[in-house]
GULUMMAR-575278 format. One record per residue: chain; x, y, z of N, C-alpha, C in turn. Coordinates in pm, whole numbers, plus 50000, padded with zeros to 5 digits. Layout:
<torfis>
A, X, Y, Z, X, Y, Z, X, Y, Z
...
</torfis>
This chain:
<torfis>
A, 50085, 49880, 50000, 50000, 50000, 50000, 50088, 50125, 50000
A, 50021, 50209, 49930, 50146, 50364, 49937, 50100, 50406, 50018
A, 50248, 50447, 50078, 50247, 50544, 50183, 50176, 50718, 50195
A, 50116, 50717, 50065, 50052, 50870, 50054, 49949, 50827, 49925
A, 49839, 50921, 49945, 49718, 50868, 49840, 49746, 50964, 49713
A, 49712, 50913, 49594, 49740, 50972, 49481, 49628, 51013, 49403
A, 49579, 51120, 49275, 49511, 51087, 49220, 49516, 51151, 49103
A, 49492, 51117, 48965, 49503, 51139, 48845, 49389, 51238, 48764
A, 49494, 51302, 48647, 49421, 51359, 48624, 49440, 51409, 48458
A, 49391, 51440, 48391, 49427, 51480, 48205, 49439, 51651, 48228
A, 49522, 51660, 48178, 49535, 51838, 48114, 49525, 51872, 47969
A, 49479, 51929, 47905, 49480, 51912, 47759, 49514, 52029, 47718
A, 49553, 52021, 47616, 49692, 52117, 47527, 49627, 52135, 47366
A, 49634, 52195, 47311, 49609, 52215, 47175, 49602, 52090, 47080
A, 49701, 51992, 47103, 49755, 51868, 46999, 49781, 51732, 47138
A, 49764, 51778, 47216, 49777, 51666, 47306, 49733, 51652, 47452
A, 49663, 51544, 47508, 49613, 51567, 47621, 49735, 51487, 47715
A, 49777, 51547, 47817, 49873, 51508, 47952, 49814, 51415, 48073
A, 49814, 51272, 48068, 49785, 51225, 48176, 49856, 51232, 48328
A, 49766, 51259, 48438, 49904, 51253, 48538, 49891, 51255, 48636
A, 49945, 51155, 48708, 49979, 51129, 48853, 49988, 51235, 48927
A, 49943, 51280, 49051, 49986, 51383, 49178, 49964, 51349, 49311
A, 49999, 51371, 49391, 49947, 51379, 49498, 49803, 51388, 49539
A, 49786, 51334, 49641, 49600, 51353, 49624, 49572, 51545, 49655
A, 49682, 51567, 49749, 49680, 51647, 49804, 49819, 51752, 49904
A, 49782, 51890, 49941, 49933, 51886, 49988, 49938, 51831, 50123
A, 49834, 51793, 50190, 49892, 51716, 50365, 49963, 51571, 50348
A, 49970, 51503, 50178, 50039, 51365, 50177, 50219, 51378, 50244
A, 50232, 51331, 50300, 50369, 51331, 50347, 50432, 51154, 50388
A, 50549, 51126, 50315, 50644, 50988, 50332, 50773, 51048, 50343
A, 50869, 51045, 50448, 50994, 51044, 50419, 51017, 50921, 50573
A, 51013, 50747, 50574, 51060, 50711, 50618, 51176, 50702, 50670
A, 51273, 50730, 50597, 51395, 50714, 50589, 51496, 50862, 50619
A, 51390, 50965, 50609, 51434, 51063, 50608, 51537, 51128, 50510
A, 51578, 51115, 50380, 51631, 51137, 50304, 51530, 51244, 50273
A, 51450, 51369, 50266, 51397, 51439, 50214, 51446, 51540, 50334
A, 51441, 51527, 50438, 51529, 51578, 50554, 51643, 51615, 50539
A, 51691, 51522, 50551, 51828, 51543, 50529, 51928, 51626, 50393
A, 51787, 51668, 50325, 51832, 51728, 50191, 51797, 51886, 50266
A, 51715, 51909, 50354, 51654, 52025, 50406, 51518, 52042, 50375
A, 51452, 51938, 50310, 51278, 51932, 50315, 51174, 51906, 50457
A, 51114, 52006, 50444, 51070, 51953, 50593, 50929, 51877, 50513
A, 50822, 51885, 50643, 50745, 51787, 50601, 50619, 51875, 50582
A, 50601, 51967, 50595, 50527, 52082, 50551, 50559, 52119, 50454
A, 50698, 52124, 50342, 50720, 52150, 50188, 50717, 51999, 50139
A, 50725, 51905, 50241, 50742, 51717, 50135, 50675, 51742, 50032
A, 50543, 51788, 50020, 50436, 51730, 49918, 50448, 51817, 49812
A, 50515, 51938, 49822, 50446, 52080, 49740, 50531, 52018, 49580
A, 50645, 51953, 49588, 50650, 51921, 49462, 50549, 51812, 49362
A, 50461, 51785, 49407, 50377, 51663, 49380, 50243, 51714, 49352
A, 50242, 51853, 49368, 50091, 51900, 49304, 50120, 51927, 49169
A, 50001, 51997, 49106, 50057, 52100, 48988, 50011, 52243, 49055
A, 50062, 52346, 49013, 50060, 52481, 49098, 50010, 52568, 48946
A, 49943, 52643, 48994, 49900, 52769, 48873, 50030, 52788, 48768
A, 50102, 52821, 48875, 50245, 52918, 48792, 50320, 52788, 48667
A, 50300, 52655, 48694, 50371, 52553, 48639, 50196, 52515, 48489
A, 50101, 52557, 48508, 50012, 52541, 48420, 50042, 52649, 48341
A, 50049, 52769, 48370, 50080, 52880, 48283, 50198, 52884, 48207
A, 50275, 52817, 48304, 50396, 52753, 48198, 50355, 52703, 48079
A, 50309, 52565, 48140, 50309, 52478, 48024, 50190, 52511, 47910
A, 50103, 52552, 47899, 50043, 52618, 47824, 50061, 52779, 47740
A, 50186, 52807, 47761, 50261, 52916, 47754, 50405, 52850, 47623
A, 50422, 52720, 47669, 50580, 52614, 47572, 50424, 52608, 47474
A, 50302, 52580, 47508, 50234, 52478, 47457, 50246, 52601, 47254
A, 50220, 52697, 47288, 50223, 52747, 47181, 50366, 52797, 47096
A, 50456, 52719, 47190, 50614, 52770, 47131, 50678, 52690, 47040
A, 50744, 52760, 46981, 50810, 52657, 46859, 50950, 52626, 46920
A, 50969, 52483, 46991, 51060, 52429, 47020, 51185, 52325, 46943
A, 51122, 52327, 46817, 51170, 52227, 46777, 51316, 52249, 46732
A, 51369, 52125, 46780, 51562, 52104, 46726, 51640, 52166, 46865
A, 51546, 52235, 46970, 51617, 52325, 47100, 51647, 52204, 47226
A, 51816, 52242, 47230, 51792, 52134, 47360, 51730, 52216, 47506
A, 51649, 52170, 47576, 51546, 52215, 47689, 51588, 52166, 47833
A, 51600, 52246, 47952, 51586, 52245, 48084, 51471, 52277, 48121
A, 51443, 52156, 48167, 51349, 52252, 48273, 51413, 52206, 48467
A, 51413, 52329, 48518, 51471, 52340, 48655, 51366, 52404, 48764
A, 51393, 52284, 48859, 51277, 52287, 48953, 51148, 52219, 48949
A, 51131, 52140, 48830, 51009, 52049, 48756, 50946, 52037, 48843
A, 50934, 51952, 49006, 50821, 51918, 49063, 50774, 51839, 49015
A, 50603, 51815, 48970, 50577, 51735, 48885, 50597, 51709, 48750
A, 50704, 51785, 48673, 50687, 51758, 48572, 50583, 51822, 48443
A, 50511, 51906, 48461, 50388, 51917, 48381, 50472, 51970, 48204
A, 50499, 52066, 48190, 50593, 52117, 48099, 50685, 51997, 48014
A, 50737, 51915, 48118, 50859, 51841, 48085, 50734, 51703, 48021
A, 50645, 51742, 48073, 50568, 51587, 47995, 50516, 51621, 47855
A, 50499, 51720, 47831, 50430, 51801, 47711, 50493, 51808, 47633
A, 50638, 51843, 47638, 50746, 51848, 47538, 50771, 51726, 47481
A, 50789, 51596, 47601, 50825, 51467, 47626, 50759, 51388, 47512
A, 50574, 51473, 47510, 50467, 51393, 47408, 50540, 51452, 47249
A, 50523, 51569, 47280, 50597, 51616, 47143, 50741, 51581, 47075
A, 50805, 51483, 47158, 50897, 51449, 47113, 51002, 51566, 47104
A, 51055, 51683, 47194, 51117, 51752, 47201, 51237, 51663, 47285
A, 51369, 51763, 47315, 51475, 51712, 47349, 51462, 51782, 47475
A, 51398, 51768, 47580, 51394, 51812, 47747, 51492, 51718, 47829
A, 51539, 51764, 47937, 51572, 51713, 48041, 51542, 51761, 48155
A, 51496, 51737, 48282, 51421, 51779, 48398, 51522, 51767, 48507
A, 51506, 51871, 48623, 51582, 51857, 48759, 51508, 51918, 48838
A, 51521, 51848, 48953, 51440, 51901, 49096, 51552, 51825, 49225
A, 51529, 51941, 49296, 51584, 51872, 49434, 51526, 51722, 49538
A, 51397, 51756, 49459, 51330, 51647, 49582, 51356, 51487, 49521
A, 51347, 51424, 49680, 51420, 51279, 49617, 51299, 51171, 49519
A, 51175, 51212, 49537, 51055, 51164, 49487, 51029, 51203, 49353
A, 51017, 51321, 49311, 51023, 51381, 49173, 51055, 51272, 49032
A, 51168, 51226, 49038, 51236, 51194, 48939, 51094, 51072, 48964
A, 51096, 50959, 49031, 50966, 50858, 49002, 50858, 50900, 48933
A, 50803, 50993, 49005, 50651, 51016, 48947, 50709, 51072, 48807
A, 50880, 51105, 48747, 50828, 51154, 48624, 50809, 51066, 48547
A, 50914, 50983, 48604, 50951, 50820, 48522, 50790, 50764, 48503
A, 50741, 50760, 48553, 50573, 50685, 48608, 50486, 50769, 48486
A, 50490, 50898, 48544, 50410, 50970, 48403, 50440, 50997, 48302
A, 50541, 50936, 48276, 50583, 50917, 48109, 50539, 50841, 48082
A, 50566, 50674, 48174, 50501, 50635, 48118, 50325, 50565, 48088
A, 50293, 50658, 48174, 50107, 50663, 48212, 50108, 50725, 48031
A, 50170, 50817, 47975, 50172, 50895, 47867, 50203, 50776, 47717
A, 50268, 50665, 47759, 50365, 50577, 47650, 50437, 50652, 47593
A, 50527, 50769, 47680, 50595, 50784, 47660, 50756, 50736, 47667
A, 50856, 50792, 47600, 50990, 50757, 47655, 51026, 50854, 47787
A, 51118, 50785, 47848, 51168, 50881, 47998, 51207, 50982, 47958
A, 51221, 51060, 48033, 51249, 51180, 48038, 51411, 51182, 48112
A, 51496, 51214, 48067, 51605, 51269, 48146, 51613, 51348, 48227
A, 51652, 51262, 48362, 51635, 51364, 48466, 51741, 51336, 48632
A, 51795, 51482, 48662, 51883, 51464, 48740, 51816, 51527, 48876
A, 51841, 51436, 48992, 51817, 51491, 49126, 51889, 51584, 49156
A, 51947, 51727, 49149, 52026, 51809, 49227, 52000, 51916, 49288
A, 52113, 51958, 49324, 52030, 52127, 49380, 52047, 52236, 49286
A, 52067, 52349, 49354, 52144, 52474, 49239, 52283, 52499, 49240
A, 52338, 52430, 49376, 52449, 52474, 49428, 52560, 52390, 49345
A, 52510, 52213, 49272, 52602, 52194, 49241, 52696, 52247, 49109
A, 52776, 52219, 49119, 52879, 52313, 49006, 52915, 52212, 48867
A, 52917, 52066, 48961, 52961, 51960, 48853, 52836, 51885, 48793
A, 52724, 51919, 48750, 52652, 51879, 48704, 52601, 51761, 48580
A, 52718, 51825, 48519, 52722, 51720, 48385, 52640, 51737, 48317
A, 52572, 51831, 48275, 52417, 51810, 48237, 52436, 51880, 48074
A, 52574, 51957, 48098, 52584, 51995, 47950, 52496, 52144, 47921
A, 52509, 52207, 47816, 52426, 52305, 47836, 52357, 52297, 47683
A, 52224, 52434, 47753, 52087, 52437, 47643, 52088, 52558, 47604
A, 52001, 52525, 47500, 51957, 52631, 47453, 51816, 52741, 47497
A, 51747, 52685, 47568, 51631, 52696, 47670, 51590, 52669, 47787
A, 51610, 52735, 47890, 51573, 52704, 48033, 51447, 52791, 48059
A, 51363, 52625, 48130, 51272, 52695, 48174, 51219, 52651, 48286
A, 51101, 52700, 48397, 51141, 52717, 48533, 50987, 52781, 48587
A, 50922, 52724, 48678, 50811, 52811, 48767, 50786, 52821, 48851
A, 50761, 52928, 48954, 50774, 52967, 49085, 50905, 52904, 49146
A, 51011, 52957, 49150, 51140, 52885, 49168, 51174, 52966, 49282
A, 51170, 53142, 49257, 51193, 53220, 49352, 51081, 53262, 49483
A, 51125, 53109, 49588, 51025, 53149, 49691, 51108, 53118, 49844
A, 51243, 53212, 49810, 51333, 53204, 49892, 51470, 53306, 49842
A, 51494, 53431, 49954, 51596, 53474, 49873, 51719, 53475, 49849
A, 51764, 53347, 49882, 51886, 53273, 49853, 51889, 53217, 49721
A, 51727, 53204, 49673, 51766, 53117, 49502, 51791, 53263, 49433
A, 51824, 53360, 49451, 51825, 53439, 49406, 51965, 53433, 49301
A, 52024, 53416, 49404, 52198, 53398, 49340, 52208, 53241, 49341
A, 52151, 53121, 49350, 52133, 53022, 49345, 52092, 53000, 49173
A, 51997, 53006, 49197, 51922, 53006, 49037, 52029, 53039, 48942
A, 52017, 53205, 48961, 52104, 53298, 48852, 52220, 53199, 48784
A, 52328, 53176, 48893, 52399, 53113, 48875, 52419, 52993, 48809
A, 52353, 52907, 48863, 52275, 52747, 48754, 52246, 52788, 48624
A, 52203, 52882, 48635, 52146, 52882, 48524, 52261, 52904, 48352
A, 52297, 53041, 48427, 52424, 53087, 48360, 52522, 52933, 48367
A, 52516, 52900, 48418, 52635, 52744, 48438, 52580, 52686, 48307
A, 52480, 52668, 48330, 52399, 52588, 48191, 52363, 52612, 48032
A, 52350, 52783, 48057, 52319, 52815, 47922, 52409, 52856, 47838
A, 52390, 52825, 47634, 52454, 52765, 47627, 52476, 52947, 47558
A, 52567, 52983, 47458, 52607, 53120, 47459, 52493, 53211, 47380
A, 52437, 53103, 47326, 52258, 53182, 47245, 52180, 53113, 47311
A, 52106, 53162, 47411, 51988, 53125, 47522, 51916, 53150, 47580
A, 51764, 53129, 47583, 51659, 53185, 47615, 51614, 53180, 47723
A, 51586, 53224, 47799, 51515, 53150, 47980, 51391, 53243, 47988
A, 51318, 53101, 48013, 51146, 53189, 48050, 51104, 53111, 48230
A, 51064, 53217, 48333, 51017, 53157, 48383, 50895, 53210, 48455
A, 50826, 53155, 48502, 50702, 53206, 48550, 50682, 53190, 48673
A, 50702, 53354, 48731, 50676, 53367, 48837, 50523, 53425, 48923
A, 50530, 53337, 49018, 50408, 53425, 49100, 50371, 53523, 49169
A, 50469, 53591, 49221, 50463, 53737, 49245, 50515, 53699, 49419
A, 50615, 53652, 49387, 50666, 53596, 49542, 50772, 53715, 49667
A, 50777, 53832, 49533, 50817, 53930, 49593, 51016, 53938, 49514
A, 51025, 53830, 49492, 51204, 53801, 49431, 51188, 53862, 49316
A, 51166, 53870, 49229, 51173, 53870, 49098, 51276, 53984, 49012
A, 51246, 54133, 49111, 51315, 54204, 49060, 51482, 54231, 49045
A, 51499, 54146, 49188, 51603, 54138, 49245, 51685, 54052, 49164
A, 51597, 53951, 49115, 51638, 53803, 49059, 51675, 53864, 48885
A, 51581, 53946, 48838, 51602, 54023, 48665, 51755, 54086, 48680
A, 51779, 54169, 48806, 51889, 54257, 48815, 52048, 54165, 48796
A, 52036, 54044, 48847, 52140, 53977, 48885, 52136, 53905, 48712
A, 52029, 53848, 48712, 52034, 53813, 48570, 52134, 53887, 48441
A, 52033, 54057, 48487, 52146, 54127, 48386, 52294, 54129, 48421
A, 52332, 54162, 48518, 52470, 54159, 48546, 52507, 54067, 48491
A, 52484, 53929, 48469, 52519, 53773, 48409, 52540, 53813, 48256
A, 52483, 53930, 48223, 52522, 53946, 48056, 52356, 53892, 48025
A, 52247, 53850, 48063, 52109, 53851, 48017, 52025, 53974, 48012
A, 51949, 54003, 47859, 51864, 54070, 47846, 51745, 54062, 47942
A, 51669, 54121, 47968, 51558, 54124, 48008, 51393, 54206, 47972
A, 51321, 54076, 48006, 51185, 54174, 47932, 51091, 54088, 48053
A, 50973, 54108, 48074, 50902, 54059, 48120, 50750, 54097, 48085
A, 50651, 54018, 48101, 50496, 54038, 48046, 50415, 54010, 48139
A, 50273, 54063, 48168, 50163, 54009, 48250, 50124, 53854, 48179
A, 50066, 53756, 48269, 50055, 53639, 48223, 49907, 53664, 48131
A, 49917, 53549, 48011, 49868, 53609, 47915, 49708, 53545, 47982
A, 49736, 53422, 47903, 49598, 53374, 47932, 49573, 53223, 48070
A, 49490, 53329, 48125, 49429, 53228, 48297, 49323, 53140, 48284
A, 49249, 53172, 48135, 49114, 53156, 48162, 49080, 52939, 48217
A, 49237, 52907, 48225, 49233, 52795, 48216, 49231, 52703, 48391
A, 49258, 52873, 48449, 49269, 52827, 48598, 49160, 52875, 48695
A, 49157, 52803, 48828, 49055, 52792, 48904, 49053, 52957, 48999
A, 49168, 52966, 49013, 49191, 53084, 49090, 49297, 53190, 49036
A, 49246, 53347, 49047, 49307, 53430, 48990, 49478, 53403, 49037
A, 49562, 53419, 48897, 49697, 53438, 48906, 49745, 53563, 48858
A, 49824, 53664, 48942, 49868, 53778, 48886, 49990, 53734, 48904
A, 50096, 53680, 48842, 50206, 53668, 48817, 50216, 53719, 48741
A, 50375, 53686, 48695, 50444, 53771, 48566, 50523, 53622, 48471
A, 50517, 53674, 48341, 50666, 53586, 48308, 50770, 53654, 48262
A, 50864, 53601, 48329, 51025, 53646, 48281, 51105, 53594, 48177
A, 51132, 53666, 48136, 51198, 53638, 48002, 51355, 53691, 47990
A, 51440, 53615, 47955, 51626, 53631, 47932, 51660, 53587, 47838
A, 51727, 53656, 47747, 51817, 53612, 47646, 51987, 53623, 47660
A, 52069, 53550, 47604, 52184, 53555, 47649, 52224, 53566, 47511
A, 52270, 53658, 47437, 52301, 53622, 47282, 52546, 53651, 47325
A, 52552, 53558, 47207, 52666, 53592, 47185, 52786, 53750, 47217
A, 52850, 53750, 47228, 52893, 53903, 47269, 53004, 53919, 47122
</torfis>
């Protein structure tokens, strides 16, 4: 029997509908072993990667109209995955990372709830330096800044990753970081633009976020 109740659900996209595993809810909590601890998860954030959150729908319905094709793709901070499964159907070249030690299963799982192929995907934080992960041409990312240490956390990863022509979109919720987070960006040598989120009409509860937008072009 699992240790936390689950329950499924379809999202649908222009050309494809997303099946997918979540949490039933955010009070599910398992860390027997304590390895989610010991990473610095308490048990009041265990679950939050295991929902889908506004800011990660607006995402993915946001790629849903983008022309990705031939771009190698990050997505950082995945959680569940929603974005990284959409691309995954489309046969794009994504790879996914999240800190939490659970993440990477449920993506493996909802790929293949999808018949899809796996998804590439690394457990880390922001901090590490040796990643291996190679770099993209597109990073993308939602509600990431809800702490202001990812501030220079993020920035940094990110720039580690991208590759010298590179786009980063991410969608934030209005967590209060953001501006702080554009400024450091530019210093990194990234453009900046940002937009009101376009279209909500797809969510249950008003989102006034923003999305952020970086380009890194050649010098």
């Amino acid at each position: 029997m699992s240790p936390y109740r689950i329950k499924y659900q379809t999202i649908e996209f222009n050309n494809h509908d997303i099946h997918i595993k979540t949490l039933r809810d955010r009070q599910q909590f398992s860390d027997p072993d304590g390895v989610a601890a010991d990473l610095g998860i308490s048990s009041a954030q265990w679950s939050l990667f295991g929902v889908i959150w506004n800011a990660s729908q607006v995402m993915a319905h946001l790629i849903d109209t983008k022309d990705t094709t031939g771009l190698r793709i990050l997505e950082v901070g995945c959680g569940i995955g929603l974005t990284s499964l959409l691309l995954n159907a489309r046969n794009e070249d994504i790879t996914a990372i999240d800190h939490h030690p659970e993440a990477g299963a449920f993506l493996l799982s909802n790929a293949a709830l999808n018949q899809d192929e796996a998804i590439p995907f690394l457990r880390t934080g922001w901090d590490n330096e040796a990643t291996g992960l190679g770099l993209f041409d597109l990073i993308i990312g939602s509600d990431l800044l809800y702490e202001i240490e990812h501030i220079q956390l993020l920035s940094q990863f990110i720039y580690q990753h991208a590759k010298s022509n590179c786009e980063v979109i991410i969608v934030d919720p209005g967590r209060g970081f953001h501006t702080k987070f554009s400024r450091v960006m530019t210093a990194l040598g990234f453009s900046h633009t940002q937009t009101e989120t376009a279209d909500t009409s797809r969510l249950t509860e008003p989102f006034k976020g923003k999305v952020l937008y970086y380009l890194k072009k050649p010098r």
